[in-house]
DSSP file (Angstrom, degrees, kcal/mol; ACC not computed):
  #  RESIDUE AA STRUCTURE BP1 BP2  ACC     N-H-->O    O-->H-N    N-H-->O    O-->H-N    TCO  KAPPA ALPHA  PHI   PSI    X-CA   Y-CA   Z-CA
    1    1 A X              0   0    0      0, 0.0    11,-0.7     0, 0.0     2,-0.3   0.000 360.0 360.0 360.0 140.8   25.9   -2.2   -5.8
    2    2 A X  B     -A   11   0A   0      9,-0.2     2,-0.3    10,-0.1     9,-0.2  -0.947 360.0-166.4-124.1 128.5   24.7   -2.8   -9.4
    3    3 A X        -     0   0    0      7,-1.7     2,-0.6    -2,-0.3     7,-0.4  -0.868  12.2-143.5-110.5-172.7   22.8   -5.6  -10.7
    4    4 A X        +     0   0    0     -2,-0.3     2,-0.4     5,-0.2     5,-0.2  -0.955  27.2 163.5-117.7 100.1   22.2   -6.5  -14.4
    5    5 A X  S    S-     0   0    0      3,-1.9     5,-0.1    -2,-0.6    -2,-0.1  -0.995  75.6 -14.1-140.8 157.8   18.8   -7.8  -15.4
    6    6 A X  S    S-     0   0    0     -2,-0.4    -1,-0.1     1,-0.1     3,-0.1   0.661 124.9 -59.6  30.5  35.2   17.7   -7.9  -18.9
    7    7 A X  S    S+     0   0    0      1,-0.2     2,-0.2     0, 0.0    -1,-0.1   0.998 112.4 116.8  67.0  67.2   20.6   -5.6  -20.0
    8    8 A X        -     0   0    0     -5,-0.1    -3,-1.9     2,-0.1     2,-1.7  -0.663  61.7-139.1-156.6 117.4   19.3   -2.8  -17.6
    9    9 A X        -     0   0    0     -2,-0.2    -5,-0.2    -5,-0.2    -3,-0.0  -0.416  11.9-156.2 -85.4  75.2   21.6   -1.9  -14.8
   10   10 A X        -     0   0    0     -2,-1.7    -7,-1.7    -7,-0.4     2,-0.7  -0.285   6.7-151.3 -27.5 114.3   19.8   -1.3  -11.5
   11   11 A X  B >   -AB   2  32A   0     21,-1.6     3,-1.3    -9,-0.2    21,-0.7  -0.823  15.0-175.7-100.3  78.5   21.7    1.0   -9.1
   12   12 A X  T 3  S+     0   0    0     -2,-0.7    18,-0.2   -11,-0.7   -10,-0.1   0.350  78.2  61.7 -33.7  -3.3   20.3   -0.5   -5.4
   13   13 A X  T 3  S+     0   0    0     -2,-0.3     2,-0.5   -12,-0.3    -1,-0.2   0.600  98.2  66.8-120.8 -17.5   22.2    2.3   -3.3
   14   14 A X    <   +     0   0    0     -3,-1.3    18,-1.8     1,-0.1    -3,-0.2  -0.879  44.5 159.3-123.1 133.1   20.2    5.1   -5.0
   15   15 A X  S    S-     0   0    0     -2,-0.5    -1,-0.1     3,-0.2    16,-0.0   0.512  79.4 -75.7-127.9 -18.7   16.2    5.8   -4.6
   16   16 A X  S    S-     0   0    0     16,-0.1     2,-0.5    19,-0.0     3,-0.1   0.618  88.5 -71.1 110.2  29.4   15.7    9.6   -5.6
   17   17 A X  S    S+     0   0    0      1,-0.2     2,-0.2     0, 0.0    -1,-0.0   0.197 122.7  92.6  -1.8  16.7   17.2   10.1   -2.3
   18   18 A X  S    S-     0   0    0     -2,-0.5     2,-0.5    -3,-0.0    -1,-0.2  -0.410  87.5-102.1 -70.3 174.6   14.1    9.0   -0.5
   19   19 A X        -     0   0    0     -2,-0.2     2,-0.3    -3,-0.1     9,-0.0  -0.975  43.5-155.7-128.0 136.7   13.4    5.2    0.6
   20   20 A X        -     0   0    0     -2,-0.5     2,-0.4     8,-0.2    10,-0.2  -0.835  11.8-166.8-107.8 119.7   10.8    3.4   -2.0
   21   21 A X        -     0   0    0     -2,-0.3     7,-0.2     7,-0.1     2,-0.2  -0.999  30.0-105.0-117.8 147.2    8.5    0.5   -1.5
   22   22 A X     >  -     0   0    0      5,-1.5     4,-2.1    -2,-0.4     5,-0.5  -0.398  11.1-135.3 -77.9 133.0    6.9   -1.2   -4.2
   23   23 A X  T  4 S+     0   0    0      1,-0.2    -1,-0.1    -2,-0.2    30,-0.1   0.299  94.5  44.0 -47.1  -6.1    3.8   -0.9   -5.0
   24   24 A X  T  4 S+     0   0    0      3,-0.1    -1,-0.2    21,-0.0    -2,-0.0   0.570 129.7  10.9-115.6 -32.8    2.8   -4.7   -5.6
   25   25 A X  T  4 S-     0   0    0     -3,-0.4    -2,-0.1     2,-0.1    -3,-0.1   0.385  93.5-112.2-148.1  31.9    4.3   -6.3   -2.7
   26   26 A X     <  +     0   0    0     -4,-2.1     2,-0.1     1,-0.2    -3,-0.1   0.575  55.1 160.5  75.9   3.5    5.6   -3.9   -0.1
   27   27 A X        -     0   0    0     -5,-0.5    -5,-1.5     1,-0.1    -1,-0.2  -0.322  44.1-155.7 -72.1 136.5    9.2   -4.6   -0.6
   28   28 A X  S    S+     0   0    0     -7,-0.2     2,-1.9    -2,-0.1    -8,-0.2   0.430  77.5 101.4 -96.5   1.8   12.1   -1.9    0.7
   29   29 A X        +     0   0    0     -7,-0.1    12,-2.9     2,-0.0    13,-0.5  -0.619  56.2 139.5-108.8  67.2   14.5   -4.0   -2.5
   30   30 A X  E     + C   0  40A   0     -2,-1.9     2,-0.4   -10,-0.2    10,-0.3  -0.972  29.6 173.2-104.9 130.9   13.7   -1.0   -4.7
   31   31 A X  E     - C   0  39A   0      8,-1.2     8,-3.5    -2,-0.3     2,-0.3  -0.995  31.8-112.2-128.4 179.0   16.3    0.5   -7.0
   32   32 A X  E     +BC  11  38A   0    -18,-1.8   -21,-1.6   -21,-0.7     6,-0.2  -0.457  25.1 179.0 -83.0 135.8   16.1    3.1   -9.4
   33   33 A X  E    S-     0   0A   0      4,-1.4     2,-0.3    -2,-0.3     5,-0.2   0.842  72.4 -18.8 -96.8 -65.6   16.5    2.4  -13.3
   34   34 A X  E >  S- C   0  37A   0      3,-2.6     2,-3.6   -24,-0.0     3,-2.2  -0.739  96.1 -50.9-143.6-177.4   16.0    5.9  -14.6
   35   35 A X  T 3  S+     0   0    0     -2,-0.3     3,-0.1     1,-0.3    14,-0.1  -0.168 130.1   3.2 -58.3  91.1   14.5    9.2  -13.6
   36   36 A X  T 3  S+     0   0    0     -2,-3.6    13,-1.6     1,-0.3     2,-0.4   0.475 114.1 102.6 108.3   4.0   11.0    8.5  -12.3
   37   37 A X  E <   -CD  34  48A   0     -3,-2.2    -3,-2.6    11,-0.2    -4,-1.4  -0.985  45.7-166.7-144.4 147.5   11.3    4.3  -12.7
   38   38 A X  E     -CD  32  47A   0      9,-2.1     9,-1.6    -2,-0.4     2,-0.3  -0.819  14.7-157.3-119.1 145.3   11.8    2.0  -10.5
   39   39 A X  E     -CD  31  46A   0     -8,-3.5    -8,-1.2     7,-0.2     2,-0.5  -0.938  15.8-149.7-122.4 140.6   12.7   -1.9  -10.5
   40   40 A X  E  >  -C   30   0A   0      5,-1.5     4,-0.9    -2,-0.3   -10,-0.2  -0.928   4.5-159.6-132.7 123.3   11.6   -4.2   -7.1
   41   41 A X  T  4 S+     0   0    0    -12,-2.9    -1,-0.2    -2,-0.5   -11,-0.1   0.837  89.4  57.8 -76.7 -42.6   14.4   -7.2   -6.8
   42   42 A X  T  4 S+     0   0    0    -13,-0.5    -1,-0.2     1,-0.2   -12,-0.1   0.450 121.5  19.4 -93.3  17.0   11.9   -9.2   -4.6
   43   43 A X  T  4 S-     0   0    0     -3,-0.2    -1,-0.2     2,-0.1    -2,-0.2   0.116  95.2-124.0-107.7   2.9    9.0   -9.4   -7.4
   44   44 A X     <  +     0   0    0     -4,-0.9    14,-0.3     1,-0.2     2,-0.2   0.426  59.0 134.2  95.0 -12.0   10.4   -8.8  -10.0
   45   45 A X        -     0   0    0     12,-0.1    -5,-1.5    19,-0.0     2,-0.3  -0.529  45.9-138.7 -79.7 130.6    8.4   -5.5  -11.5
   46   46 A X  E     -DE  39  56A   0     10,-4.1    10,-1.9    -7,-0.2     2,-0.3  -0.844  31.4-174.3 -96.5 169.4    9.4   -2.5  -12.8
   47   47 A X  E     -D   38   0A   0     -9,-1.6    -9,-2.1    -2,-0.3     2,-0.2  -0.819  24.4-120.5-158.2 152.7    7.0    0.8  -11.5
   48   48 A X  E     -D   37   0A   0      6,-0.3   -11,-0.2    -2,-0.3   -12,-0.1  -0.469  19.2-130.6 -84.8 151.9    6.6    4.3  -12.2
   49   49 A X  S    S+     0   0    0    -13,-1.6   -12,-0.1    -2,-0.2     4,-0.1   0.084  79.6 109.5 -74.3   6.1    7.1    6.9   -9.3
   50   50 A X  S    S-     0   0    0    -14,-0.2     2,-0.2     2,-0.2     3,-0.1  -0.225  80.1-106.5 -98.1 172.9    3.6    8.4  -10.6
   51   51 A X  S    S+     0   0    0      1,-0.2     2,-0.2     2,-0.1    -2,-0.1  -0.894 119.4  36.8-111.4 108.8    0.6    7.8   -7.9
   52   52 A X  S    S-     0   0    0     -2,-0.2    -1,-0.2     1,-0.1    -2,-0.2   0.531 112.1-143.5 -75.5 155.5   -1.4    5.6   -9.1
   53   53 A X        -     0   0    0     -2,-0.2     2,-0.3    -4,-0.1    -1,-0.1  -0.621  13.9-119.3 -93.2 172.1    2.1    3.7  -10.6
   54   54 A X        -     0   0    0     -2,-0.1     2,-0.5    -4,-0.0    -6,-0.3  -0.634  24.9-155.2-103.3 136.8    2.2    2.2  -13.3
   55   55 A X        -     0   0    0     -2,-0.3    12,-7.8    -8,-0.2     2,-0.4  -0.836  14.3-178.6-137.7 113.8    3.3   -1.7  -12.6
   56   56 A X  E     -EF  46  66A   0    -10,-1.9   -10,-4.1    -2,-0.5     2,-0.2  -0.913  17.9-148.5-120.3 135.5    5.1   -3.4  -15.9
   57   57 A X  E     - F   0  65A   0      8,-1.1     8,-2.1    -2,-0.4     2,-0.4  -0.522  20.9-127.0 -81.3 152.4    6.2   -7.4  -15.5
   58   58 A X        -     0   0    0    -14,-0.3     6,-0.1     6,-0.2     5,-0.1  -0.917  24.5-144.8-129.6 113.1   10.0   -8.3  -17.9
   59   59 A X    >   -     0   0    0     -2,-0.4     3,-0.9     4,-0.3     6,-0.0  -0.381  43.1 -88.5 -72.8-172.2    8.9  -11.5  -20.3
   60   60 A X  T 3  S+     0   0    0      1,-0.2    -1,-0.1     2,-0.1   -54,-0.1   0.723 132.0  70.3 -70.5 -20.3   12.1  -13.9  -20.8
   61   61 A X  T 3  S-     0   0    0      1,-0.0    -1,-0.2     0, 0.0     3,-0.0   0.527 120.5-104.0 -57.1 -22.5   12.5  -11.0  -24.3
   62   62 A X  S <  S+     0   0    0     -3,-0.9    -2,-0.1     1,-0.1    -1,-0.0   0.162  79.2 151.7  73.6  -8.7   13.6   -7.9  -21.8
   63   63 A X        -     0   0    0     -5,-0.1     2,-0.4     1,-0.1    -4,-0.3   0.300  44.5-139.8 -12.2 154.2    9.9   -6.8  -22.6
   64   64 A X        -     0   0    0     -6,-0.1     2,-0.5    -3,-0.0    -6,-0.2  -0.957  18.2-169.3-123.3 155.0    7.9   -4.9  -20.4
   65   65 A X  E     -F   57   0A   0     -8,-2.1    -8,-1.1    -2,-0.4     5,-0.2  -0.871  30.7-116.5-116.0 107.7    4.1   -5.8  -20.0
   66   66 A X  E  >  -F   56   0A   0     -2,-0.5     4,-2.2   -10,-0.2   -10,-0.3   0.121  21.3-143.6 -31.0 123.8    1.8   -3.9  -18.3
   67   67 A X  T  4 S+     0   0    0    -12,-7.8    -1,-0.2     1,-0.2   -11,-0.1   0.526  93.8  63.3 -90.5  17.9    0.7   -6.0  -15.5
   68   68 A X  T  4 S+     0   0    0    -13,-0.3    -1,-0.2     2,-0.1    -2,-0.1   0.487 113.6  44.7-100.9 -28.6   -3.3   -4.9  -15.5
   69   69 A X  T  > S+     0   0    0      2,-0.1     4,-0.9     3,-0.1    -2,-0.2   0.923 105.5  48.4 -78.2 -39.4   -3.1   -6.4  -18.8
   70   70 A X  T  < S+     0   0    0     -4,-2.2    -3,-0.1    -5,-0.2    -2,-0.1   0.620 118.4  46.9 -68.4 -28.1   -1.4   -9.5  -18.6
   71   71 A X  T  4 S+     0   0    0      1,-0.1    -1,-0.1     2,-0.1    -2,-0.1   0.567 107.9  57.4 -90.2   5.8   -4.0  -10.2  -15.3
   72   72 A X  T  4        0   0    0      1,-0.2    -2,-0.2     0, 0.0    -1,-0.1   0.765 360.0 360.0 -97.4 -22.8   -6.9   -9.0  -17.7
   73   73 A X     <        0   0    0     -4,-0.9    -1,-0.2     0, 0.0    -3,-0.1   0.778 360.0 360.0 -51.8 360.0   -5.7  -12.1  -20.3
């Protein structure tokens, strides 16, 4: 299953072949955008695979904004 948000196509069926929860709100509604990021369907975040990850918010633009910056505004 694919979805489309901001013109980036989310594969839901595929994780790295491991099972992913997101770092910001525990959620198992992970899928993978590209090699080593990840996009969380029930918040809304994209994340890095890194430890610590890296946790970017999508403005209404496709943006991404670091979300330790957008909480530091």
């Amino acid at each position: 299953m694919a979805i489309l948000f901001s013109e980036v196509v989310v594969d839901m069926t595929e994780c790295d072949g491991g099972s992913w929860s997101c770092p910001r709100c525990g959620s198992g509604a992970v899928g993978r955008i590209s090699t080593g990021r990840y996009y969380c369907h029930d918040c809304c975040v994209e994340f890095t695979g890194r430890s610590p990850a890296e946790i970017y918010s999508i403005d209404d633009e496709g943006n991404l904004i670091s979300v330790d910056e957008k909480e530091t505004e």
